[in-house]
C-alpha positions, 0 to 999 in steps of 0.5 A: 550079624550086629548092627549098631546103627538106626538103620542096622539093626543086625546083631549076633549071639550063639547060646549053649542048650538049656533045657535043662533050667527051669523057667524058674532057674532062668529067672532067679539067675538072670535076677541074680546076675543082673539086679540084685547081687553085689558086683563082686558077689556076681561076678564070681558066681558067673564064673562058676555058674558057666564054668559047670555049664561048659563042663556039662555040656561041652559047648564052648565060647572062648575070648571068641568076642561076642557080636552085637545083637541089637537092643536089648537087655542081656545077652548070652553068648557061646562059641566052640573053636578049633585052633590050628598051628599052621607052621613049627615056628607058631607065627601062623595059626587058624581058628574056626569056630560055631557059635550060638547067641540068646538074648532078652525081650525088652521086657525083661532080662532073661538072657536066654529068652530068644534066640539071637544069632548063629555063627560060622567064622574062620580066620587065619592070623600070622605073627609076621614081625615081632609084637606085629600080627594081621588076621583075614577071615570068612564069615556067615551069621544067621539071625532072626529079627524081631518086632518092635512091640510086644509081644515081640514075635520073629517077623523074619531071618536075615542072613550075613556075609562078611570078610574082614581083616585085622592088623595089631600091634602089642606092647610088652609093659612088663613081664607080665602085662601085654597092651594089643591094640587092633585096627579091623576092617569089614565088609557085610553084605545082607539076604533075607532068609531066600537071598533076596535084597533087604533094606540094607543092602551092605555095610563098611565098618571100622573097629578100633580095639584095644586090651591090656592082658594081665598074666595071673598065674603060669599054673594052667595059664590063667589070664585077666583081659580088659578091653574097649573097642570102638565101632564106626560105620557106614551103609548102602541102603536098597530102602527106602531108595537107593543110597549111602547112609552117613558114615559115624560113630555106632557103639562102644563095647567093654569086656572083661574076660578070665582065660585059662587051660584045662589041665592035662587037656589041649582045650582053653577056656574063656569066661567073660562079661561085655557091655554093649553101649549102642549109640541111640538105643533104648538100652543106652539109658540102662547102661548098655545091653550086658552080655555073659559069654563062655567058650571053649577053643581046642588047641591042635598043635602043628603036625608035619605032613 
């Protein structure tokens, strides 16, 4: 669930287990990532530090994009999916996926402090025409909201439902460079954890992306992808009274993710950053809330029956 706006304040996240770290280690990684490493420097040593955290745990997150999980400093987020050939042509394909998010206090910039969201998502996508797709989905998203002061204990759960659909066209510039662009409409319809009204009663929202796809290497098929999407929405509120709230500009999201196959497997891997830009938050100030993501989706080819 991600909420970008005042009054939406949902966000989403899943997060890899790991009781493994020391509080210690957390802290030097976060330090590390986030303050006083060099961009270059940290970027790699992202890589490699969450390619070994795939390859220990066997959670995953591939470029499964990571929802917005409201103000904060930093965020983590994990996803495991299962895509499926649904025809011999591969125009028709499904993906499922479990995810996990962790995000900060706004006290530090320990990614991994709480927990931010879990997430059930599937969505079947059809390659209709050439360089044309659309996409339908179900999706549910559960996640603990905070207080607005320290020490910032969970007040309370608030649940998600949203269906959603995607159109995109991608533009082949060269052999190697491919530029998608994606339209995506949702609906999201909001519980408390006993499925009772909260105070944003649903929600229409618009998402605007596009992505340019660099092909690195035909050697386990490594890929460079950089993205910006832009979201606009607009809301139903049960509280204070009944009404539409206005409907405008929330956030700007920018990811940059490396992809690539596991050799001699059917499993890609999709490591990641993302700065969430959230119009009017706190976080805006410090240049967004930034988010490491990893996933691993399973490739099941199409069988016939």
């Amino acid at each position: 669930m991600d909420k970008a706006s005042t009054f939406a304040g949902i966000n989403h996240s899943f997060c890899v287990s790991l009781a493994f770290l020391s509080d210690l280690t957390i802290s030097q990684l976060s330090k590390l990532i986030f303050k006083n490493v060099s961009m270059v420097l940290s970027i790699k040593k992202i890589f490699v530090g969450l390619f070994i955290l795939i390859c220990t745990t066997g959670l995953v997150k591939a470029q499964i994009s990571p929802p917005g999980l409201g103000d904060a400093n930093t965020a983590f987020w994990s996803a495991f999916g299962v895509k499926r050939q649904l025809d011999s042509l591969g125009k028709k394909q499904a993906l499922s996926y479990i995810a996990i998010g962790r995000k900060s206090s706004p006290d530090n910039d320990n990614p991994f402090s709480k927990q931010a969201i879990l997430v059930l998502n599937h969505e079947v996508y059809n390659s209709f025409a050439p360089h044309q797709q659309y996409s339908y989905a179900l999706s549910y998203r559960r996640q603990p909201q905070y207080e607005s002061s320290a020490p910032y204990e969970r007040e309370s759960i608030e649940q998600e439902f949203r269906i959603y659909g995607r159109y995109a066209y991608t533009f082949d510039l060269d052999k190697k460079l491919k530029w998608k662009n994606t339209v995506r409409q949702e609906f999201r319809k909001f519980f408390d954890t006993d499925f009772h009204k909260v105070e944003e009663d649903f929600q229409l929202r618009t998402r605007i992306k596009s992505q340019l796809t660099y092909a690195l290497s035909p050697k386990n098929n490594q890929k460079l992808a950089l993205s910006a999407e832009a979201l606009f929405s607009i809301s139903h509120l049960n509280e204070p009274e009944s009404q539409w709230g206005s409907f405008g500009y929330r956030e700007m999201r920018i990811a940059a993710y490396y992809m690539f196959n596991i050799p001699h497997s059917p499993f890609t891997v999709d490591i990641g950053y993302m700065d969430d830009l959230i119009r009017g938050s706190q976080s805006i100030h410090h240049g967004g809330v930034h988010y490491l993501a990893a996933d691993l989706i399973w490739n099941v080819p199409y069988k016939k029956r």
